[in-house]
C-alpha positions as CSV (number, residue, x, y, z in Angstrom):
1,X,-3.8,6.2,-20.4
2,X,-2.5,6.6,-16.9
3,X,1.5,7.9,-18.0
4,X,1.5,10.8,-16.0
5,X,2.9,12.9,-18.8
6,X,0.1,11.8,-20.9
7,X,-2.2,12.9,-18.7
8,X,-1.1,16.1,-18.5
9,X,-1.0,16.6,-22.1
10,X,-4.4,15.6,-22.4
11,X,-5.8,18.0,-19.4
12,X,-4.3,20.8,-21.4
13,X,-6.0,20.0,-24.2
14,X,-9.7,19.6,-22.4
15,X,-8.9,23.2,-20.8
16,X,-7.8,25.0,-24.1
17,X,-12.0,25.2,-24.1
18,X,-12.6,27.1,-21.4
19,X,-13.2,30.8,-21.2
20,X,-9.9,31.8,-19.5
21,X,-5.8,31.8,-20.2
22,X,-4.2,28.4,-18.9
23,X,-0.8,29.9,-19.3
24,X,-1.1,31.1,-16.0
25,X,-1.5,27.3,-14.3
26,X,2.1,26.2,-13.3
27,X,4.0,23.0,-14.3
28,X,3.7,22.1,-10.5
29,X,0.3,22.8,-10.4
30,X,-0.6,20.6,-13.6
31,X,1.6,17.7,-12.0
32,X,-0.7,18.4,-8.4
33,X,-4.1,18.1,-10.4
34,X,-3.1,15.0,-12.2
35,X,-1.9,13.5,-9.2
36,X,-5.0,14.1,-6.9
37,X,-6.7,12.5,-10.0
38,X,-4.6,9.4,-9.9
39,X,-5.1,9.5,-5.8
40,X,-9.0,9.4,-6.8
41,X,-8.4,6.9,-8.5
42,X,-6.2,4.6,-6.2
43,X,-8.5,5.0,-3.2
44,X,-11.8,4.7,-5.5
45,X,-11.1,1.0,-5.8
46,X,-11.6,0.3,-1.8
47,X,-13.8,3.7,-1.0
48,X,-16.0,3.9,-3.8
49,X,-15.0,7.9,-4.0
50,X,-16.8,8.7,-7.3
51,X,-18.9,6.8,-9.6
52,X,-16.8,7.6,-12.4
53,X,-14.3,5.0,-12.9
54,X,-11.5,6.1,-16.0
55,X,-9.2,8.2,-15.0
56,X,-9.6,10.6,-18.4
57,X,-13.7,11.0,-17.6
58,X,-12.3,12.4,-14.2
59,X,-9.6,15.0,-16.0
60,X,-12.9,17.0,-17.0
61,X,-16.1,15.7,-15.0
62,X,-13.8,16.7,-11.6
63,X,-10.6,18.7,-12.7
64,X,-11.8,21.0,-15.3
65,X,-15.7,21.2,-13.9
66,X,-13.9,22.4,-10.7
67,X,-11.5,24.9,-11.9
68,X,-13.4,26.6,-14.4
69,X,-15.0,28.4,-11.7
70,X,-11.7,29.5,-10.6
71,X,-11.5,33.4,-11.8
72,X,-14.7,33.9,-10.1
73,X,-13.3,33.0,-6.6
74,X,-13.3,36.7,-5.4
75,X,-12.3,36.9,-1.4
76,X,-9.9,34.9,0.1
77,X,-11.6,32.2,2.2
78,X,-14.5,29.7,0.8
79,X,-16.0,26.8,2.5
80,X,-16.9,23.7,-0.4
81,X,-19.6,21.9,1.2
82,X,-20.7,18.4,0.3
83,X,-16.8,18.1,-1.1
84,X,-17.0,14.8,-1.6
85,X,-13.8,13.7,-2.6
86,X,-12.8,17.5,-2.4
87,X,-14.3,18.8,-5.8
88,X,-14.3,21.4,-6.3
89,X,-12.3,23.0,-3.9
90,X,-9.0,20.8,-3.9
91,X,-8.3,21.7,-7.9
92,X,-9.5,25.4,-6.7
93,X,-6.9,25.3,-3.5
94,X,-4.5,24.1,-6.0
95,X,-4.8,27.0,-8.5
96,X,-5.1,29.0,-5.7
97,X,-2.4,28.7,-3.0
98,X,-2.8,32.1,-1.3
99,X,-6.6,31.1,-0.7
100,X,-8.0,29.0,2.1
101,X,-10.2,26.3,1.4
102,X,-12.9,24.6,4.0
103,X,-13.8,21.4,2.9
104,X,-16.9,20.2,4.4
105,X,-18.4,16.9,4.1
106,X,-20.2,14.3,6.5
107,X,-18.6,11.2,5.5
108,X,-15.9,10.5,7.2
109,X,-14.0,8.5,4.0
110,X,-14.2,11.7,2.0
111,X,-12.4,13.6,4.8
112,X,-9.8,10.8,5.5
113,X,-9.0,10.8,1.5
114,X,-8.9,14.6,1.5
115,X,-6.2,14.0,4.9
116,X,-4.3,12.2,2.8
117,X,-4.2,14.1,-0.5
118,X,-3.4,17.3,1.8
119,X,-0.3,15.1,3.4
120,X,0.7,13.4,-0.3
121,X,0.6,17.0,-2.2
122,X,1.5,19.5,0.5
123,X,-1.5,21.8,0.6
124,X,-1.3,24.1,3.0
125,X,-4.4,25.7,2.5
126,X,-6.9,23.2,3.1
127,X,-8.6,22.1,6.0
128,X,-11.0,19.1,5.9
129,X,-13.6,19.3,8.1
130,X,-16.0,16.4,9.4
131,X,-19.4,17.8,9.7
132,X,-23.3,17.9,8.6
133,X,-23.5,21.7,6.9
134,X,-26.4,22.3,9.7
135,X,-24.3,21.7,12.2
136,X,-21.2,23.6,11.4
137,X,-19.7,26.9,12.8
138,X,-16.9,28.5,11.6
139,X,-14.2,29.7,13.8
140,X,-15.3,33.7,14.4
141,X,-12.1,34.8,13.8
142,X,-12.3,33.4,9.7
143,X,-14.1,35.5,7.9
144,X,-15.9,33.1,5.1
145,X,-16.3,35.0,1.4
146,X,-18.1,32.1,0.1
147,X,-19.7,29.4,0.2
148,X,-19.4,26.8,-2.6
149,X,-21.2,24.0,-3.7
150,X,-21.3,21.4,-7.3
151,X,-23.7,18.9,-4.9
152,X,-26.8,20.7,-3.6
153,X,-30.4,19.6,-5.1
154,X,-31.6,23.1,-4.8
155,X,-30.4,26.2,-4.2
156,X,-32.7,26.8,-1.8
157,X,-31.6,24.0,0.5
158,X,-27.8,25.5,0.2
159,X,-28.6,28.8,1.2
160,X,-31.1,27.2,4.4
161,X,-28.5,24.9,5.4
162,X,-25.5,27.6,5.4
163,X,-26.9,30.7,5.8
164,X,-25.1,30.9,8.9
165,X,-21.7,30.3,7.7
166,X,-21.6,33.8,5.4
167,X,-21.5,36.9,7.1
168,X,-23.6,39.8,4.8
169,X,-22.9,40.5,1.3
170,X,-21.0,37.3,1.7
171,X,-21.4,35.1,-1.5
172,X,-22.8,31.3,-2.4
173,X,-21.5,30.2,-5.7
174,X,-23.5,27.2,-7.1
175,X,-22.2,25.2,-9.7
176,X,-25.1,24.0,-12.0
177,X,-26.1,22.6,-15.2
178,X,-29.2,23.6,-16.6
179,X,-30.6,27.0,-15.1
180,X,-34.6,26.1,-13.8
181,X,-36.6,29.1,-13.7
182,X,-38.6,27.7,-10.8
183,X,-35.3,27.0,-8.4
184,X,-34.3,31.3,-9.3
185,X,-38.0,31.7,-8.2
186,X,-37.6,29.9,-4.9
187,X,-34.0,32.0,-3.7
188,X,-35.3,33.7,-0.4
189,X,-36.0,37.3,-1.2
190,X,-33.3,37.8,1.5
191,X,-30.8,36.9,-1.2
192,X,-29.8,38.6,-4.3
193,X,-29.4,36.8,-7.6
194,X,-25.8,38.8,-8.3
195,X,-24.8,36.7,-11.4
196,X,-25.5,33.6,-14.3
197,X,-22.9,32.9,-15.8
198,X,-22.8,30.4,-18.8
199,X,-19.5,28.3,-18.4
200,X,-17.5,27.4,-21.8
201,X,-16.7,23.8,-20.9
202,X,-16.3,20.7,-23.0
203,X,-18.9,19.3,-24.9
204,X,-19.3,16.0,-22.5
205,X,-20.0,17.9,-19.8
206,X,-23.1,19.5,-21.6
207,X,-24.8,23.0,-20.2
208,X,-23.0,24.1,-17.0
209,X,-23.7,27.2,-15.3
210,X,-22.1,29.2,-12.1
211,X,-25.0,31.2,-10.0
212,X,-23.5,34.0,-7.2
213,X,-25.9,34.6,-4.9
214,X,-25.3,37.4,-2.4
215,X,-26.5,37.4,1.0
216,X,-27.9,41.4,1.5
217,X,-27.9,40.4,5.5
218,X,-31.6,40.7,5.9
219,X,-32.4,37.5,7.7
């Protein structure tokens, strides 16, 4: 199924599961979403982008696991680090023009595909950036909200790496599956577990989970 039409049909279906109203996502922004899908898809065939291949696995594994995140985007400026192919902070800048998206990744592929998926579909509010997490500074005069992340191994290793990125009570929103008791346990007591929540996603995406951490400002 690659009829764009069809496509979009079928996203709507996969998000009438989640938690929040759809109504609100625009005809543009449905045609956007399936068309950085089918860019995905063009460019996965030389890049090697993703490891998933069919273009309906990547309507939910990327579009929906991205956006159902979306009404808990409080601020207005996020950094998505270890982007990728931008996931999830293109479907994010998407649904959310009048927020600014970082998109950090060390690969320079990923950053040339997100150029051109900013060029192809006009987003204005993106801004890929070339860079190890480490080694990354914001300009002073953007204030970051949040950081976000779907790619970390820990949570720990998210807040090391880009604890310098967040000013205080700034927040790091980790997209997860299963919550492990030991990786809560390990969160520097400098940082406040603000929020689980439990994620209503479809079924083949199996337990996913969004963790807010707050940074109190005590390191």
């Amino acid at each position: 199924m690659t009829d764009k039409s069809s496509l979009i049909l079928l996203l709507k279906k996969h998000l009438s599961n989640i938690d929040w109203d759809i109504k609100s996502i625009t005809d543009v922004q449905y045609s956007q979403l399936i068309d950085f899908v089918l860019l995905i898809d063009k460019w996965n065939k030389t890049y090697n982008l993703t490891s998933i291949k069919n273009v309906e696995d990547m309507l939910v594994k990327h579009i929906v696991d991205s956006i159902v995140i979306s009404p808990f985007l409080n601020g207005e400026n996020f950094i998505d680090v270890g982007t990728g192919p931008g996931l999830p902070g293109i479907p994010l800048a998407i649904l959310n023009p009048n927020k600014k998206f970082l998109l950090l990744d060390s690969l320079s592929k990923r950053i040339n595909f997100i150029k051109a998926v900013k060029r192809t579909l006009h987003l204005d509010n993106i801004e890929p950036i070339l860079s190890r997490c480490e080694e990354f500074t914001p300009n002073s005069e953007l204030v970051l909200d949040g950081v976000l992340s779907r790619a970390f191994a820990s949570l720990t290793d998210m807040i090391n790496l880009c604890n310098h990125m967040i000013p205080e009570n700034g927040k790091f929103l980790a997209l997860k599956g299963h919550v492990i008791e030991d990786e809560l346990a390990s969160v520097p007591k400098e940082y406040q577990i603000e929020d689980i929540i439990k994620l209503n996603v479809p079924n083949s995406l199996g337990q996913r989970h969004l963790i807010i951490i707050n940074n109190k400002g005590l390191m």
